[in-house]
Backbone as a chain_set.jsonl record, in Angstrom:
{"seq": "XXXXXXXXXXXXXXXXXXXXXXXXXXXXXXXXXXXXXXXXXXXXXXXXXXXXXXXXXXXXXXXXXXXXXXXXXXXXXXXXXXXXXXXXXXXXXXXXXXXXXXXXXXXXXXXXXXXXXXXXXXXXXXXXXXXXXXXXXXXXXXXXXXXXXXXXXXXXXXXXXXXXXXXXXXXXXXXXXXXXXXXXXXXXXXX", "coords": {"N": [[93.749, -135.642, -37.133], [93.943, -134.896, -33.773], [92.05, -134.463, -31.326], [92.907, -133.86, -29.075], [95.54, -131.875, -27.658], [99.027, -132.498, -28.186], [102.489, -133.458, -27.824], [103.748, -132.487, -30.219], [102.027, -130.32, -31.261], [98.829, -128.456, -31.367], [95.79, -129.302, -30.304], [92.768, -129.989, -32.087], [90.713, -129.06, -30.983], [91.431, -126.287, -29.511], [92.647, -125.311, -31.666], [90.226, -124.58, -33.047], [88.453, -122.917, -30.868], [90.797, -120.707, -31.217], [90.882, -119.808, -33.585], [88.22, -119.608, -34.378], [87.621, -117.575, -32.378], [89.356, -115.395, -33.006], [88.302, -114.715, -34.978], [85.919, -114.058, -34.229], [86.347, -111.308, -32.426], [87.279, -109.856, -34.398], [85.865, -109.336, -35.837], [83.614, -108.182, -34.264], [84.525, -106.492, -33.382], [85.36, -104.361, -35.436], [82.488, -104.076, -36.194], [81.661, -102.882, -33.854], [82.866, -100.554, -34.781], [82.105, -99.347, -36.643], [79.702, -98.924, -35.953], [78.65, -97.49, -34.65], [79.197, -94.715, -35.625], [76.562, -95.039, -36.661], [73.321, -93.245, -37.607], [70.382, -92.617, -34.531], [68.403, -95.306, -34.978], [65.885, -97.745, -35.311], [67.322, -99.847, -36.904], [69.947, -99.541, -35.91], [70.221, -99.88, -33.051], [69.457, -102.612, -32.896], [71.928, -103.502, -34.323], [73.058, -102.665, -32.293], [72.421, -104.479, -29.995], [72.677, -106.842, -31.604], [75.867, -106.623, -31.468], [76.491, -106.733, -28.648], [75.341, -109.709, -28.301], [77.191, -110.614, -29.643], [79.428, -110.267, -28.616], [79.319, -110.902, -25.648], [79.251, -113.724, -26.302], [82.031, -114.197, -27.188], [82.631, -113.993, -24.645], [82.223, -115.978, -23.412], [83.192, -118.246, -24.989], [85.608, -117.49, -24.462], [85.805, -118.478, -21.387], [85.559, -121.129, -22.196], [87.361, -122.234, -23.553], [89.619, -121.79, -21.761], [89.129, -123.331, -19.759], [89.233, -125.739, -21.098], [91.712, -124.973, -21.98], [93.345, -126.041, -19.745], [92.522, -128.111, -19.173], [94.393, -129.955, -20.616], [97.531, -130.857, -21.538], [100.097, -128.61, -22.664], [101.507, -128.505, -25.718], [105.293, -128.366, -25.635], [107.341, -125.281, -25.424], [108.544, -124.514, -28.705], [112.302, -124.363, -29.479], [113.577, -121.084, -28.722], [115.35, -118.119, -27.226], [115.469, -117.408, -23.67], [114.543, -114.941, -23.626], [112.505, -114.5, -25.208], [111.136, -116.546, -25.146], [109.666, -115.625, -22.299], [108.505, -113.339, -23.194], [106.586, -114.188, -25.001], [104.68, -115.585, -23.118], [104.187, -113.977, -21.597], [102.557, -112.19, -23.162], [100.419, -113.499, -24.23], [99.176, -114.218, -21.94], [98.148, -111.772, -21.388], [96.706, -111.663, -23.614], [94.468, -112.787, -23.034], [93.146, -111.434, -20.663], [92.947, -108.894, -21.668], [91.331, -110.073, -23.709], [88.91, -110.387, -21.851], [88.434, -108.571, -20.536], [87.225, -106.719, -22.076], [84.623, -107.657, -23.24], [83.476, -107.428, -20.61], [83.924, -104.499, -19.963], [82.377, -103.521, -21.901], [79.685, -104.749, -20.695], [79.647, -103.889, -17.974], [79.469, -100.458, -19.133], [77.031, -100.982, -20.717], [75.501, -101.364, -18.69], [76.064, -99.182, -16.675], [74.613, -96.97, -18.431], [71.523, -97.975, -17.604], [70.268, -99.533, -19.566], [68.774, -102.556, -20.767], [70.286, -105.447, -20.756], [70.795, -108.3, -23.426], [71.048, -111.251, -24.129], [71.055, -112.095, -27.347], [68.168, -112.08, -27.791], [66.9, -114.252, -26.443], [67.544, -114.261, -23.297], [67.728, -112.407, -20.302], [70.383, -110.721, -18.961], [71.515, -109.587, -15.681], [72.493, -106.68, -14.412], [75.758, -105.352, -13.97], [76.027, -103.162, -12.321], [74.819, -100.376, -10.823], [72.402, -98.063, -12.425], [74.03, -95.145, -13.454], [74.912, -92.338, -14.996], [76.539, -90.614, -15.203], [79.518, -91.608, -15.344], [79.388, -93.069, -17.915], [80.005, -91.715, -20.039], [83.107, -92.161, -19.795], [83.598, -95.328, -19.053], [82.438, -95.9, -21.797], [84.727, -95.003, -23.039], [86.591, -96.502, -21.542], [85.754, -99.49, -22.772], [86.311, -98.716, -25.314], [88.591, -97.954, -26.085], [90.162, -100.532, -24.595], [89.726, -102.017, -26.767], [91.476, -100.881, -28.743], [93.707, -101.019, -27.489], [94.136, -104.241, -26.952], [93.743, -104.734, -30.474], [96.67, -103.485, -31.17], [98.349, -104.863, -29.156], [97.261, -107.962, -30.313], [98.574, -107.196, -32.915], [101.518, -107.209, -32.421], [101.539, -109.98, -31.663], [100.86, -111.436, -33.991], [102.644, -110.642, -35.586], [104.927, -111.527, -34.239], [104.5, -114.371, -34.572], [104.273, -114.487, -37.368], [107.135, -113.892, -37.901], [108.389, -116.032, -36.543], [107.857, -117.888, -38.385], [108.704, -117.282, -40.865], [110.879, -116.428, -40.672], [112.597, -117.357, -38.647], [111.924, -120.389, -39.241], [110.139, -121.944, -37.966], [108.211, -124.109, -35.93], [105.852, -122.54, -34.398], [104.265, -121.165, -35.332], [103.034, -123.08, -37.2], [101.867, -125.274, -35.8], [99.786, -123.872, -34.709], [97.737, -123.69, -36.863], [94.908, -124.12, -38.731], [94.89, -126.667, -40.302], [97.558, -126.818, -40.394], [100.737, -128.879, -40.329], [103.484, -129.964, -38.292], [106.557, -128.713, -39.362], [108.76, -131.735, -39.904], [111.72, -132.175, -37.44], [114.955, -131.609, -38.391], [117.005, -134.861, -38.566], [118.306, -136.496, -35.845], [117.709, -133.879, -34.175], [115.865, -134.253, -31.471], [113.326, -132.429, -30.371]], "CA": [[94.172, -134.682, -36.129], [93.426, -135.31, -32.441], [91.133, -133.462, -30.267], [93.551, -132.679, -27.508], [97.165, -131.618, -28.156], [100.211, -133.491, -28.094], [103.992, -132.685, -27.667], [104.078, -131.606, -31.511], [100.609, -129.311, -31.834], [98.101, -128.028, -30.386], [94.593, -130.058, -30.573], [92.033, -129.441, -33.253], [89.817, -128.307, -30.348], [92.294, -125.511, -29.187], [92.993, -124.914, -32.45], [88.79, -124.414, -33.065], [88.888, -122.182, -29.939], [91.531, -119.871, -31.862], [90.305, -118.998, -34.721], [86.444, -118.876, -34.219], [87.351, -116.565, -31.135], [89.99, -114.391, -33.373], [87.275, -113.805, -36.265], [84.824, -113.317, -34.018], [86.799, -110.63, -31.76], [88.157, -108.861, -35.143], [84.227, -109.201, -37.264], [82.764, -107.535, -33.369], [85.568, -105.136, -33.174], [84.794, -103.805, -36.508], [81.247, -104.093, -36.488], [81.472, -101.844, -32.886], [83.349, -98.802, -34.432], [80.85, -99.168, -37.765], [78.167, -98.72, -35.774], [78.767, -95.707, -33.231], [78.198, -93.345, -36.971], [75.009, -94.611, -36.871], [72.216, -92.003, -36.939], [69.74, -93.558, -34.209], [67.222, -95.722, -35.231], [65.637, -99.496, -34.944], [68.433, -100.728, -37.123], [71.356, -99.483, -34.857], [69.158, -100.816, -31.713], [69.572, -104.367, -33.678], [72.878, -103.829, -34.09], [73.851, -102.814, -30.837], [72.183, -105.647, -29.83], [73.421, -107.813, -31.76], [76.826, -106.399, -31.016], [76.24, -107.134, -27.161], [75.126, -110.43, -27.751], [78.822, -111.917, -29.95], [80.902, -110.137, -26.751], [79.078, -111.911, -24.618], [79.423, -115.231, -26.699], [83.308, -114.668, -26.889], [83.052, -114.412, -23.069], [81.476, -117.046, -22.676], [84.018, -119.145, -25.381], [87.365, -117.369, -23.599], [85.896, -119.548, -20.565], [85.431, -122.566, -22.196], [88.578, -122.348, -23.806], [90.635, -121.962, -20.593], [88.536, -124.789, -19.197], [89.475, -126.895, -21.802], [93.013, -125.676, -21.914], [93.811, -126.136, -18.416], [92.258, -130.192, -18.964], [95.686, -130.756, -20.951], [98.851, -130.066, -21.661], [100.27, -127.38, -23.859], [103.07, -128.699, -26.316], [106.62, -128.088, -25.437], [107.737, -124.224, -26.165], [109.769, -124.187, -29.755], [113.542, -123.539, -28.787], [113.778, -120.049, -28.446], [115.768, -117.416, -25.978], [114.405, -117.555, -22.795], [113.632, -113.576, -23.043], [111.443, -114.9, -26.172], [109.939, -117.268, -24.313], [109.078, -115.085, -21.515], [107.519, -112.387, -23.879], [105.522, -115.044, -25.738], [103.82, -116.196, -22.234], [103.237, -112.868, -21.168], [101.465, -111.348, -24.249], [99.236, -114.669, -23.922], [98.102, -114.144, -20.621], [97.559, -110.561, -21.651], [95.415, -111.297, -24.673], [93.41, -113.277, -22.433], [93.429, -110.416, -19.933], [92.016, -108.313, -22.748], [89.365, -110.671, -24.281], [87.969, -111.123, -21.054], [87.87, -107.321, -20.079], [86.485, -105.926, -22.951], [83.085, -107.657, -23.075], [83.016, -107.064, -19.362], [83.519, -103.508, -19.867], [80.666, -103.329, -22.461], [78.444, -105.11, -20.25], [79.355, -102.384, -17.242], [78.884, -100.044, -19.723], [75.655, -101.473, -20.66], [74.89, -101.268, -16.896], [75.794, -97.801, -15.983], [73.609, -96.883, -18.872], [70.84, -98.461, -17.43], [70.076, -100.227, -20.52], [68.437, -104.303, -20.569], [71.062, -106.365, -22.005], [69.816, -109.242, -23.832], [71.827, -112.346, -25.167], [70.549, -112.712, -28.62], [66.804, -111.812, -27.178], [66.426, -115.153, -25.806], [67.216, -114.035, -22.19], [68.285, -111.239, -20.118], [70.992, -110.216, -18.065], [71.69, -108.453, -15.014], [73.365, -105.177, -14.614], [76.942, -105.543, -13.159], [76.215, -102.419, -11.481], [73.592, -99.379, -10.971], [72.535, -97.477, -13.533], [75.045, -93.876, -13.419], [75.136, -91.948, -16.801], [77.726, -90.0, -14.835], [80.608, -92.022, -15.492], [78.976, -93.808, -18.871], [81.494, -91.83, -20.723], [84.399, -92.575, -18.221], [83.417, -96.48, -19.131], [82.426, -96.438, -23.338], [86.071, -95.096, -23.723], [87.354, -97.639, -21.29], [85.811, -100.185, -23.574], [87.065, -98.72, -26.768], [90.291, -98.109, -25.471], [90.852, -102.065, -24.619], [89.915, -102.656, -28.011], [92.427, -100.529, -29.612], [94.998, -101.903, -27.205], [94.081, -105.272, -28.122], [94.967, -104.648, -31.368], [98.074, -103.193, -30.931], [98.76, -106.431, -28.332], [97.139, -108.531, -31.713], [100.123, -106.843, -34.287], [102.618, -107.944, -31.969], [101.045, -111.28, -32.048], [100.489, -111.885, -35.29], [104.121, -110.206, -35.954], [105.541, -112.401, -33.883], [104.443, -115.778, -35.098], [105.444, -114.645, -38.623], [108.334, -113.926, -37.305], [108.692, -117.578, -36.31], [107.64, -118.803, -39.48], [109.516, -116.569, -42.041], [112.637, -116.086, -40.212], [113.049, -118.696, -37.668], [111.6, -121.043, -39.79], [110.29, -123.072, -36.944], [106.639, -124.504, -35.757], [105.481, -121.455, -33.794], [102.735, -120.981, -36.407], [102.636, -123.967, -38.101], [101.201, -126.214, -34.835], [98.219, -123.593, -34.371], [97.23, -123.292, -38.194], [93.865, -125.324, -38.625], [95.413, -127.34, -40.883], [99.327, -126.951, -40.548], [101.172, -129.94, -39.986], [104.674, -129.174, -37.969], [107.856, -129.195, -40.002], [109.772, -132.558, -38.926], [113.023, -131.534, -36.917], [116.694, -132.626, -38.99], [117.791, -135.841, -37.943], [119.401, -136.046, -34.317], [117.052, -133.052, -33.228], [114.72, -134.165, -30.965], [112.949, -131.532, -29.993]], "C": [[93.424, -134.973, -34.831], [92.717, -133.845, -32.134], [91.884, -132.699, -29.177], [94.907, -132.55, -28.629], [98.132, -132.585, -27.628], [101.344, -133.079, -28.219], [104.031, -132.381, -29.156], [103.158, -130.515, -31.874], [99.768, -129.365, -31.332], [96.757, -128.779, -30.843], [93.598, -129.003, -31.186], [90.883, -128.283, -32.327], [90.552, -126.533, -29.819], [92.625, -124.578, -30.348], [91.287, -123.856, -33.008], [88.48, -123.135, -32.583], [89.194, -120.548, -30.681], [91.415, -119.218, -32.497], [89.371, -118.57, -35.055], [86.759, -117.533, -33.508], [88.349, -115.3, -32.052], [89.613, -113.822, -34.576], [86.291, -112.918, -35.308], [85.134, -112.003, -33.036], [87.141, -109.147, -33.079], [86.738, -108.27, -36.033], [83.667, -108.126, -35.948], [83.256, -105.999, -33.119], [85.74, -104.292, -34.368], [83.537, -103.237, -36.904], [81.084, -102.971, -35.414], [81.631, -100.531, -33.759], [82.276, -98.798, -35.662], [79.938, -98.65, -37.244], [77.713, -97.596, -35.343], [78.461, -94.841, -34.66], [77.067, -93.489, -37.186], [73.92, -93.519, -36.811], [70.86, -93.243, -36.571], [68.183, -93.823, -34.932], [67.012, -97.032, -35.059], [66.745, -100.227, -35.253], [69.726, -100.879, -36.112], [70.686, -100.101, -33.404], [70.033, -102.196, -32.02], [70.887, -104.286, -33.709], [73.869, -103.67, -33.038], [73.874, -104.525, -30.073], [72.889, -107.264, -30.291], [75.45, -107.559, -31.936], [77.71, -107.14, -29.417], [76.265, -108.907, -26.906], [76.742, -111.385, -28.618], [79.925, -110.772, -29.016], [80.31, -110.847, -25.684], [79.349, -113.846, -24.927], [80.649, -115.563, -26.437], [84.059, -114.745, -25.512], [83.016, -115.902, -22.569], [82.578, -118.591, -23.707], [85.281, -119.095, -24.846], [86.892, -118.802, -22.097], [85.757, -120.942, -20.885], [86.661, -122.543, -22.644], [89.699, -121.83, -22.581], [90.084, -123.048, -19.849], [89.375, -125.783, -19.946], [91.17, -126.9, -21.768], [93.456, -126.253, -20.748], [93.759, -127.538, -17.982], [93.415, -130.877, -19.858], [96.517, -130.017, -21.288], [99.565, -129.628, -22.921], [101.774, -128.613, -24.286], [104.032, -127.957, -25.978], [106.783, -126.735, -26.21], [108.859, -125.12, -27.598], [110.86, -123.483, -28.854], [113.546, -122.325, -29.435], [114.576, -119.453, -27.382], [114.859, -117.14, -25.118], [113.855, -116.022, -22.678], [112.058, -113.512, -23.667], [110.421, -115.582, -25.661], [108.74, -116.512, -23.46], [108.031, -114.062, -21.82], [106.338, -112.814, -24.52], [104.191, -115.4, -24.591], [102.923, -114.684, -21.804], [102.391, -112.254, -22.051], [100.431, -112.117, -24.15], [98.27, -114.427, -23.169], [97.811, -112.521, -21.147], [96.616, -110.498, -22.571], [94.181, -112.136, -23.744], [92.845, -112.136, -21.297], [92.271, -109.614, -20.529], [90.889, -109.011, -23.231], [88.322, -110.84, -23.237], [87.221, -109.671, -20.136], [86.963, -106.239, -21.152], [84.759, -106.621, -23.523], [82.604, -107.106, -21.803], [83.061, -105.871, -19.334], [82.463, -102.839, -20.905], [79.471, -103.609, -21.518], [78.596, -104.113, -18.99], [79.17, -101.121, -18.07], [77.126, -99.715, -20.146], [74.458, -101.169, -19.266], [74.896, -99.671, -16.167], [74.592, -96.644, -17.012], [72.178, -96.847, -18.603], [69.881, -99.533, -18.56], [70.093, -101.634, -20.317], [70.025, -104.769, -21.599], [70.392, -108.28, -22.053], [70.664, -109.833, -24.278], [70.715, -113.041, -26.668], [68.64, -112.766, -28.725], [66.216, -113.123, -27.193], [66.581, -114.76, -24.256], [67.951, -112.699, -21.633], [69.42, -111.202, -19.011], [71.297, -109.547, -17.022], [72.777, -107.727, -15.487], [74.336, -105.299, -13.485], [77.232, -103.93, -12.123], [75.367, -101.141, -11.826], [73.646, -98.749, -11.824], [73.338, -95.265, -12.284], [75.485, -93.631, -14.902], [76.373, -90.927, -16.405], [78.746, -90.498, -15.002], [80.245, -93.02, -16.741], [80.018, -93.086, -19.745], [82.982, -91.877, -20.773], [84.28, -94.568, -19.426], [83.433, -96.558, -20.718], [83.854, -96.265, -23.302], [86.763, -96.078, -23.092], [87.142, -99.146, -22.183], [86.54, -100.126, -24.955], [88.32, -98.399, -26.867], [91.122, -99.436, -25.123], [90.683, -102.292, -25.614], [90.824, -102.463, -28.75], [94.133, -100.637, -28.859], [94.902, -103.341, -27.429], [94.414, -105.435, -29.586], [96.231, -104.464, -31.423], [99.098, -104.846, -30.301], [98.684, -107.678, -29.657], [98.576, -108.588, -32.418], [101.158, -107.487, -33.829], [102.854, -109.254, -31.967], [101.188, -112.124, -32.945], [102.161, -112.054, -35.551], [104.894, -111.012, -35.378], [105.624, -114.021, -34.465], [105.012, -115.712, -36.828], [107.06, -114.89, -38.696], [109.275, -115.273, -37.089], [109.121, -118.726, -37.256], [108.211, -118.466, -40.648], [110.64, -116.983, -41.786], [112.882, -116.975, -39.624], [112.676, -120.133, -38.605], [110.729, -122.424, -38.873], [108.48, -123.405, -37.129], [105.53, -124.008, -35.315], [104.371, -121.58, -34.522], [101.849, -122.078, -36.961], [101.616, -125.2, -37.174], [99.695, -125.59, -33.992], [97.464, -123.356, -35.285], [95.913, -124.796, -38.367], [94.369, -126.077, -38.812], [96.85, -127.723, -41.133], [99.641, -128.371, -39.529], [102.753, -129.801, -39.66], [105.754, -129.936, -38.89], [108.676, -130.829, -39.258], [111.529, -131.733, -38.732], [113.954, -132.787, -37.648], [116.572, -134.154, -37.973], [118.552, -135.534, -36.723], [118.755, -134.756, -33.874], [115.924, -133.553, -33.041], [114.041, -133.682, -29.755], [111.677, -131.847, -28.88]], "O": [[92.24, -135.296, -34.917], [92.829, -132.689, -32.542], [91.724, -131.612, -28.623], [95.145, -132.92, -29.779], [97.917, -133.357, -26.694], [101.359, -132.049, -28.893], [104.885, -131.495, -29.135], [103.496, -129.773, -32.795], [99.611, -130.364, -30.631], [96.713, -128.828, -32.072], [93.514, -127.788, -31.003], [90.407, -127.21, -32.698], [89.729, -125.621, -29.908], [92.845, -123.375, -30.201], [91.319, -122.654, -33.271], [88.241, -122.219, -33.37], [88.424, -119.591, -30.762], [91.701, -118.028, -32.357], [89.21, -117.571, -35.756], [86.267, -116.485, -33.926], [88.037, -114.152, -31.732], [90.143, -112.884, -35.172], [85.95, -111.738, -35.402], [84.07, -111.463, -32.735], [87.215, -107.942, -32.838], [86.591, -107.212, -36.644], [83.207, -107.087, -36.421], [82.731, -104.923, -32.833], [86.446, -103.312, -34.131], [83.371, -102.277, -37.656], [80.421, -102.011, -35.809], [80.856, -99.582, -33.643], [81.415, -97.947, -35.437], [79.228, -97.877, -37.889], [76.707, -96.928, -35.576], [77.362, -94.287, -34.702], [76.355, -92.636, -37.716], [73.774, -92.952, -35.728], [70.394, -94.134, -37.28], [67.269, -93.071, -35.268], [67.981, -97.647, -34.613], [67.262, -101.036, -34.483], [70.295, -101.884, -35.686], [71.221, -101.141, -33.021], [71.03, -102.625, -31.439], [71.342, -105.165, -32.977], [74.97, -104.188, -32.85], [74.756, -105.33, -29.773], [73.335, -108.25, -29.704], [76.145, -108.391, -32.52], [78.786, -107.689, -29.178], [76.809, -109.474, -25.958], [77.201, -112.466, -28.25], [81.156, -110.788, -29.014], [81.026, -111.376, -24.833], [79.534, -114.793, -24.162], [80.94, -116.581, -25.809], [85.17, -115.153, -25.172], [83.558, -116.606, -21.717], [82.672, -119.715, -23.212], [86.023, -120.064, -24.686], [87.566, -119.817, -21.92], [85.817, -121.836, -20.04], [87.339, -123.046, -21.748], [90.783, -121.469, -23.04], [90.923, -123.715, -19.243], [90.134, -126.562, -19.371], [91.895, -127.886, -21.641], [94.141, -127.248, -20.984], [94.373, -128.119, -17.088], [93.494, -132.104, -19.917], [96.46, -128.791, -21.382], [99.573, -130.233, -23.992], [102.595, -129.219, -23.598], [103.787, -126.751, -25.964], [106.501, -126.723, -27.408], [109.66, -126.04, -27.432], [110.739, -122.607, -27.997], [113.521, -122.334, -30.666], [114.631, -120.195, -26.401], [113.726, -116.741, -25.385], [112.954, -115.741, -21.889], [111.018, -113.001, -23.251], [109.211, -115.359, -25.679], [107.521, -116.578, -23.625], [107.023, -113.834, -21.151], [105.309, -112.15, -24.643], [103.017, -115.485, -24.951], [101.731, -114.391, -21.724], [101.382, -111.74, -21.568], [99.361, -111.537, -23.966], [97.055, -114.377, -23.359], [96.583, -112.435, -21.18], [95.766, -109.608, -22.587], [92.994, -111.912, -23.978], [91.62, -112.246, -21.274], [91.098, -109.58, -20.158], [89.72, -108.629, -23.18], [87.188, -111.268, -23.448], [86.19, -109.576, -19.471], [86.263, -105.259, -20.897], [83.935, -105.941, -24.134], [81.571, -106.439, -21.738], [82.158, -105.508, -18.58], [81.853, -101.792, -20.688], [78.459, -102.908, -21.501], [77.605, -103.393, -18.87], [78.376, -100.456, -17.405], [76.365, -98.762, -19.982], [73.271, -100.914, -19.065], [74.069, -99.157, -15.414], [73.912, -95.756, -16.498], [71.489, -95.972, -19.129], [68.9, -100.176, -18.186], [71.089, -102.148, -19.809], [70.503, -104.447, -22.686], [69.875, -109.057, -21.25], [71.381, -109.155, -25.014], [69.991, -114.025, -26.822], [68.003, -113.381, -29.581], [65.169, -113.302, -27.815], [65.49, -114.963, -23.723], [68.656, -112.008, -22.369], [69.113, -111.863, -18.019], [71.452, -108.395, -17.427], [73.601, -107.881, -16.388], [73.989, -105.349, -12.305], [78.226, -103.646, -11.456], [75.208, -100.844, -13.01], [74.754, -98.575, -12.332], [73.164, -94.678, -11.216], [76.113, -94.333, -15.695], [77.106, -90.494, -17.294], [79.521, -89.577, -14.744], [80.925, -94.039, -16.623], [80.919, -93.787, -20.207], [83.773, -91.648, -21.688], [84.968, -94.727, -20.434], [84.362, -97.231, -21.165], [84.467, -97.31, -23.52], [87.585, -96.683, -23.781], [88.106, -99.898, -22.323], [87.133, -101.021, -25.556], [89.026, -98.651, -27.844], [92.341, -99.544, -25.263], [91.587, -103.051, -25.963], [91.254, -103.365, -29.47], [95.242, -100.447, -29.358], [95.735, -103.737, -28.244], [95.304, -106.218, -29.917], [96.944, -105.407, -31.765], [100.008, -105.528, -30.773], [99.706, -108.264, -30.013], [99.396, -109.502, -32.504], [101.782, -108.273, -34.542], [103.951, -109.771, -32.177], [101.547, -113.297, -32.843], [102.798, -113.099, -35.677], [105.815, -111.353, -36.121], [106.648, -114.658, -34.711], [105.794, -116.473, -37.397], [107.825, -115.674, -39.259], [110.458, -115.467, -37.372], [109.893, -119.685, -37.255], [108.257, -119.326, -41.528], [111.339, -117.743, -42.455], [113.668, -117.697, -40.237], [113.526, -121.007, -38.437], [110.777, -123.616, -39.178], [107.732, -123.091, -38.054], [104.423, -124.508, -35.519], [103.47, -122.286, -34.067], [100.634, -122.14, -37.148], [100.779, -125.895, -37.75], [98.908, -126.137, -33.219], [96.403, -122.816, -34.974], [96.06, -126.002, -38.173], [94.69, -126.722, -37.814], [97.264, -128.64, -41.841], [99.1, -128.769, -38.498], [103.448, -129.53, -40.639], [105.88, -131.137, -39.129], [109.081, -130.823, -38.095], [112.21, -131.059, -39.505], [113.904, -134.017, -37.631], [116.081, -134.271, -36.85], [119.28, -134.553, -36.569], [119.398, -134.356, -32.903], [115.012, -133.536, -33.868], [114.046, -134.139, -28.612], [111.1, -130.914, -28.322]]}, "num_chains": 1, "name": "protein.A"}
């Protein structure tokens, strides 16, 4: 399997990208609402903490992974209706939209708090903006509110590519699966 992508599938790196970033979005986004029942103490500290520091990691992988995609070129849409198409691009740019606002509204969060944020307590961060406990619960729900539209955005996601792969029977799924190898197209379709 190649590193970049190629007109049949998407490169192993892309593919890498994908699935690290959609465990580690679904293990952080789990681990968040777990934690808020905490009754406080050192442990919940630690796990805020270490809450703070895998949203900041998947910030920091959404930009390498638009770096990287943007250094080649995406395989050819699967034929689909172009409304399909158009819905497929836009939910895209929207989950990116979302992964990229919901650490950032933890870390303003974090900031109107006045609270250090720490990556993994090797170094520290500034505060994207003064500390104000006046609008700190204005901001947690704006964070936990992109998360639970992210999901929602997710289902459709997910639902869709089954969709592809049940019913359509096509490559939709099969060219971002670590390991999937795309159906060959009949004879005389070349796709």
């Amino acid at each position: 399997m190649s590193l970049r992508s190629n007109h049949r599938q998407w490169g192993s790196v892309i593919k890498c990208f994908h699935w690290i970033m959609a465990l580690g979005i679904l293990g952080n986004g789990v681990w968040g609402l777990l934690m808020v029942g905490m009754s406080p103490s050192i442990s919940k500290i630690n796990v805020f903490a270490l809450h703070k520091s895998i949203g900041l990691t998947l910030l920091a992988l959404l930009l390498l992974r638009l770096a990287w995609r943007l250094s080649e070129r995406a395989p050819p849409d699967e034929p689909m209706p172009r409304w399909q198409r158009r819905v497929a691009h836009a939910t895209h740019a929207f989950l990116y939209v979302l992964i990229a606002a919901i650490p950032l509204s933890g870390w303003w969060f974090n900031s109107v708090t006045g609270k250090p944020l720490q990556w993994f307590k090797l170094f520290n961060l500034p505060a994207l903006t003064a500390k104000n406990e006046g609008i700190s619960h204005v901001v947690r729900d704006v964070h936990e509110y992109l998360f639970f539209l992210l999901l929602l955005v997710l289902v459709s996601h997910v639902g869709a590519a089954l969709k592809h792969h049940v019913f359509d029977r096509d490559n939709v799924l099969r060219r971002m699966l670590p390991f999937g190898r795309p159906r060959t197209p009949p004879e005389g379709d070349h796709r």
